[in-house]
PAZAPA-4460 file (N, C-alpha, C; in steps of 0.05 Angstrom, whole numbers, plus 32768, in hexadecimal, padded with zeros to 4 digits):
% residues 120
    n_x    n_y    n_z   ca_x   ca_y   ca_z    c_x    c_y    c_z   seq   type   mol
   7F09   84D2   80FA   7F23   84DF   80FA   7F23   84F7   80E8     1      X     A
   7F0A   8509   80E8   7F0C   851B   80D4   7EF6   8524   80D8     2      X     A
   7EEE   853C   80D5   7ED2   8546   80CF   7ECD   8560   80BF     3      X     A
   7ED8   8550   80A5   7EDC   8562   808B   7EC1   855A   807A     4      X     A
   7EBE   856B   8070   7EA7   8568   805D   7EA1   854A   8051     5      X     A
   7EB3   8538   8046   7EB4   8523   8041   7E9E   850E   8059     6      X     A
   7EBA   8517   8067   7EB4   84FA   807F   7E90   84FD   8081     7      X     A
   7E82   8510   8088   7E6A   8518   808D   7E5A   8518   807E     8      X     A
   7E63   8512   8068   7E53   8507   804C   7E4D   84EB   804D     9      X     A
   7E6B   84DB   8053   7E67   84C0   8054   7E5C   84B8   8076    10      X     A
   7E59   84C6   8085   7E47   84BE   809E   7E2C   84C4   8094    11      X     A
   7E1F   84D6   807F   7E08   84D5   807B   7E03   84C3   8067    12      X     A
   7E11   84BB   8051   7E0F   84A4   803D   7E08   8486   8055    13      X     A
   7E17   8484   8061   7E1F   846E   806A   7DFE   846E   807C    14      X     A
   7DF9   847D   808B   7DDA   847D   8098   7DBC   847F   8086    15      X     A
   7DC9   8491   8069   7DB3   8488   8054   7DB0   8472   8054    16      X     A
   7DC7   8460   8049   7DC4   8445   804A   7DBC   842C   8050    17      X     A
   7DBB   8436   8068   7DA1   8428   8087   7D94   842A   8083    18      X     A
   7D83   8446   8080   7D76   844D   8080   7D5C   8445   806A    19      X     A
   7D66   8446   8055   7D61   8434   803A   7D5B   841E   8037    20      X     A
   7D70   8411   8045   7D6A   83F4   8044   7D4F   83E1   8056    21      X     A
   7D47   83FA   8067   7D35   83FA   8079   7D20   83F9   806C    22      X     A
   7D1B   8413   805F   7D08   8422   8049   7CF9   8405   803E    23      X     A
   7D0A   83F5   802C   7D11   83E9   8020   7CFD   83CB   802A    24      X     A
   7D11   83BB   8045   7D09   83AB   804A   7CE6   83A8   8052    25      X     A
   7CD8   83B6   805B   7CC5   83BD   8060   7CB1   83C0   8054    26      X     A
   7CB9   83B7   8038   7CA5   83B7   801B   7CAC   8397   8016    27      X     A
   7CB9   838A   801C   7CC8   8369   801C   7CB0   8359   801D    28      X     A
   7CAD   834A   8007   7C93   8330   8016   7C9E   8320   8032    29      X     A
   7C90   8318   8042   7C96   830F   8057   7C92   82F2   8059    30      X     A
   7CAB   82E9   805C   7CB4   82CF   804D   7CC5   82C9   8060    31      X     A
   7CC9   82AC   8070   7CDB   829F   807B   7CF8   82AE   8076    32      X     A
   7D00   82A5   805F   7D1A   82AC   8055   7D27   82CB   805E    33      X     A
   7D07   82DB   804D   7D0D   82F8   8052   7D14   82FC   807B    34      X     A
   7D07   82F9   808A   7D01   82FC   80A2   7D1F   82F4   80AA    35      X     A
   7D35   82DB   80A9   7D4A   82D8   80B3   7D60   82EC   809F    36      X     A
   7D5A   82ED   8088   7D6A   8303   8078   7D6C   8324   8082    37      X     A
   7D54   8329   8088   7D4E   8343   8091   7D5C   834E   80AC    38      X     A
   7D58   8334   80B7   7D63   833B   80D1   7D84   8342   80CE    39      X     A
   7D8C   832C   80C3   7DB4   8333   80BE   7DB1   8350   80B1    40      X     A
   7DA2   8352   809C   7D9B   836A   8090   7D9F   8383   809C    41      X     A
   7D94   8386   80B6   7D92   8398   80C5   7DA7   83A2   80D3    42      X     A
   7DB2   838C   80DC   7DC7   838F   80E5   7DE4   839D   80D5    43      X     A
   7DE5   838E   80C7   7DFB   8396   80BE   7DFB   83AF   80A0    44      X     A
   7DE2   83B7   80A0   7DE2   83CE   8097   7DE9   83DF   80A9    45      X     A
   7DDB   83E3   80BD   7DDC   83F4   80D8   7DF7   83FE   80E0    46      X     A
   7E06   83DB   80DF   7E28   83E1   80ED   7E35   83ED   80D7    47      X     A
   7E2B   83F4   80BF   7E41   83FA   80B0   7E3A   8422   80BA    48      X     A
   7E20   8423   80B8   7E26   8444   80BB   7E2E   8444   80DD    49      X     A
   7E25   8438   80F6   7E32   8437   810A   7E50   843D   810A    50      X     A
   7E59   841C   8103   7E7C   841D   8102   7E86   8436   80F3    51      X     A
   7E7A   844B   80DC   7E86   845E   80DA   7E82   8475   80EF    52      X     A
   7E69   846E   80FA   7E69   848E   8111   7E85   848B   811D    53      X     A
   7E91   8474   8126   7EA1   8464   8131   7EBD   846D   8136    54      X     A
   7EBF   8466   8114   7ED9   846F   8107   7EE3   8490   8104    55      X     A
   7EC7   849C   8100   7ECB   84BB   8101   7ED6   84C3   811D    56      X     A
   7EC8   84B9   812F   7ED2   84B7   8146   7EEF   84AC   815C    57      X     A
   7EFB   84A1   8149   7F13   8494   814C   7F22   849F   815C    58      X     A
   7F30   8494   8171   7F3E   8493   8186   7F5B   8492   8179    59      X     A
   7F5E   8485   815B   7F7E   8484   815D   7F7D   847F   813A    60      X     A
   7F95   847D   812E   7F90   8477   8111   7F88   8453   810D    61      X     A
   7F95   844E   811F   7F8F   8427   811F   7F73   841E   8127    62      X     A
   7F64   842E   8140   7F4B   842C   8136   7F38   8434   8122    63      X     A
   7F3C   8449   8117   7F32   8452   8102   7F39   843E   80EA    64      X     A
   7F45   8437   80EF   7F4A   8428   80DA   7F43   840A   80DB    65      X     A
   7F40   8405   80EC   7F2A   83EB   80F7   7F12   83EB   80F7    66      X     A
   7F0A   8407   80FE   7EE2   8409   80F5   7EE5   8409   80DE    67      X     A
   7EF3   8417   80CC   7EF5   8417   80AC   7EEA   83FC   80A8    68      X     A
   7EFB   83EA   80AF   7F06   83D3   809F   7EE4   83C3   80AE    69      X     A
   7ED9   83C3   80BE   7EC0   83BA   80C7   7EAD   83C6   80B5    70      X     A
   7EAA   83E2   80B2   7E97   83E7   8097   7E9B   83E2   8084    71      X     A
   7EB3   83DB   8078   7EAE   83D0   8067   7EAB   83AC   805E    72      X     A
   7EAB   839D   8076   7EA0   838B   8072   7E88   8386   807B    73      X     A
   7E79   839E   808B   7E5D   839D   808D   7E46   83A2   8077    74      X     A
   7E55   83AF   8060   7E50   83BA   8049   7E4D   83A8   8039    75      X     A
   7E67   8391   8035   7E68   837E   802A   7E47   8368   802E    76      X     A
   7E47   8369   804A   7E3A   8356   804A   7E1F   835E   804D    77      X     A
   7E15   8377   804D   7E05   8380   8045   7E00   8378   802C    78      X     A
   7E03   837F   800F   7E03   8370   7FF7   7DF7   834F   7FFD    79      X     A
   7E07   8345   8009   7E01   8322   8004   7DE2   8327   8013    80      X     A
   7DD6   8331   8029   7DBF   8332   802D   7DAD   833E   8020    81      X     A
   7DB0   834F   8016   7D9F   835F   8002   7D9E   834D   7FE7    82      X     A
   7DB3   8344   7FD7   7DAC   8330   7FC8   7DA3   8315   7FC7    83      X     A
   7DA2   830F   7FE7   7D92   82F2   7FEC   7D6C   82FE   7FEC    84      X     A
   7D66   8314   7FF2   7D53   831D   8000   7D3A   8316   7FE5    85      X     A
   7D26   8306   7FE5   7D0B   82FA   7FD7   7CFB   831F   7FCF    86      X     A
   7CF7   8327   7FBA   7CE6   8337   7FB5   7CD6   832C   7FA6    87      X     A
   7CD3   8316   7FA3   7CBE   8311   7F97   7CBD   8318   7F7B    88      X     A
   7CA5   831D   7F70   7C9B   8323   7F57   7CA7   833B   7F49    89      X     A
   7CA2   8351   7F61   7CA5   836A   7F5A   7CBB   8377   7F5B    90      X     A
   7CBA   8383   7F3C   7CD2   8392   7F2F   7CDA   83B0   7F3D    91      X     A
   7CCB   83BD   7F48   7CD6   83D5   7F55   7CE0   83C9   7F73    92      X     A
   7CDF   83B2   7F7C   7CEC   83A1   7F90   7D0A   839B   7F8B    93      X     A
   7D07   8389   7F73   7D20   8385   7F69   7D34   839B   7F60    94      X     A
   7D2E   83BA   7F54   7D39   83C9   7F4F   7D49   83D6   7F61    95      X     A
   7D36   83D8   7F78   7D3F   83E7   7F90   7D4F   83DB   7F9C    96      X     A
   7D4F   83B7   7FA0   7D62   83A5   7FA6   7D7D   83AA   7F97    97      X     A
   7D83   83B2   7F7D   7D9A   83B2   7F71   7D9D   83CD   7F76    98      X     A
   7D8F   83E6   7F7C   7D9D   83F9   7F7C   7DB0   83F8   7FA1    99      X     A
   7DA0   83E8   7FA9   7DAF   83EB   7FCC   7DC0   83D7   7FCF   100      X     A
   7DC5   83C4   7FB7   7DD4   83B3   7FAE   7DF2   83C1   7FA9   101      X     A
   7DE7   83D6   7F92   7E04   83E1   7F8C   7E10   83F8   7FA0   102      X     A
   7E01   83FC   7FB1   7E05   8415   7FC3   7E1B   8404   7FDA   103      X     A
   7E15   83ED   7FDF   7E1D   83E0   7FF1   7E3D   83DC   7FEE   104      X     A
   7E37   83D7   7FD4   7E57   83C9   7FBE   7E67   83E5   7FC5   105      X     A
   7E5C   83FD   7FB3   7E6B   841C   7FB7   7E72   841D   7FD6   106      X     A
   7E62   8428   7FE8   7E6D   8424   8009   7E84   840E   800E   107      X     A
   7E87   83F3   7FFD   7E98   83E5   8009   7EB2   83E8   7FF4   108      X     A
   7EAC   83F2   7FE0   7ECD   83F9   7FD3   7ED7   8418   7FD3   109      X     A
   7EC0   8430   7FED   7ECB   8442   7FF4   7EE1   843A   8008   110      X     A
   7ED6   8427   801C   7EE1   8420   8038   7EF8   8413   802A   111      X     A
   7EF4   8405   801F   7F06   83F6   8011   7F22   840B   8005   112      X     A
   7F1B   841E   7FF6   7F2D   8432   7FF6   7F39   8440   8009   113      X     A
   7F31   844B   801E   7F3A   8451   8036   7F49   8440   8044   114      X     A
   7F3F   842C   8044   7F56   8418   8057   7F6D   8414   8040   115      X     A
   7F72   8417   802D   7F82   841A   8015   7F97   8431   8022   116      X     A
   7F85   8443   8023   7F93   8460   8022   7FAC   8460   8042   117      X     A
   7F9A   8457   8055   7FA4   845C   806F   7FC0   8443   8075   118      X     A
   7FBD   842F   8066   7FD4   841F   805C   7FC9   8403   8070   119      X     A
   7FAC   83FE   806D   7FA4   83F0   8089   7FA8   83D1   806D   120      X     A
***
């Protein structure tokens, strides 16, 4: 619903993010656990920068405001997979895990502000 400098920031944040978390998983020891984690993993990183192409895209203020409210619980639950996710030993594993940790949290109390804003 916009394609102001902003919005196009957060369609590229939101696809870093995937993008990252991709980066990311692919250095993962390969572990039972990891392999069914990864997979939700994927997903719902994905839908969060998806559901915003989505929202930019909006047909009306009530859908826009319904992809909102989907990225930001795709965001959410991004976090709970990334914090279940086994790195093992290694500390530049774990680092990177908390930095996509908190990236996840920020994306979900932007969305989270927005659906604030729009009165959803």
């Amino acid at each position: 619903m916009g394609n102001d400098g902003k919005t196009r920031d957060l369609e590229e944040r939101t696809g870093e993010f995937a993008a990252d978390v991709r980066a990311f998983m692919r250095q993962l020891p390969r572990t039972v656990c990891n392999y069914e984690d990864v997979k939700q993993l994927v997903r719902s990183s994905g839908s969060v920068a998806a559901n915003y192409i989505e929202a930019d895209e909006a047909l009306s203020d009530k859908d826009f405001l319904f992809r909102i409210k989907i990225c930001r619980k795709e965001a959410k639950e991004s976090g709970l997979w990334l914090r279940l996710l086994d790195t093992g030993k290694e500390q530049h594993l774990t680092s990177a895990r908390g930095a996509l940790v908190q990236e996840a949290r920020e994306l979900m109390l932007i969305f989270n502000a927005i659906v604030r804003k729009k009165g959803g």
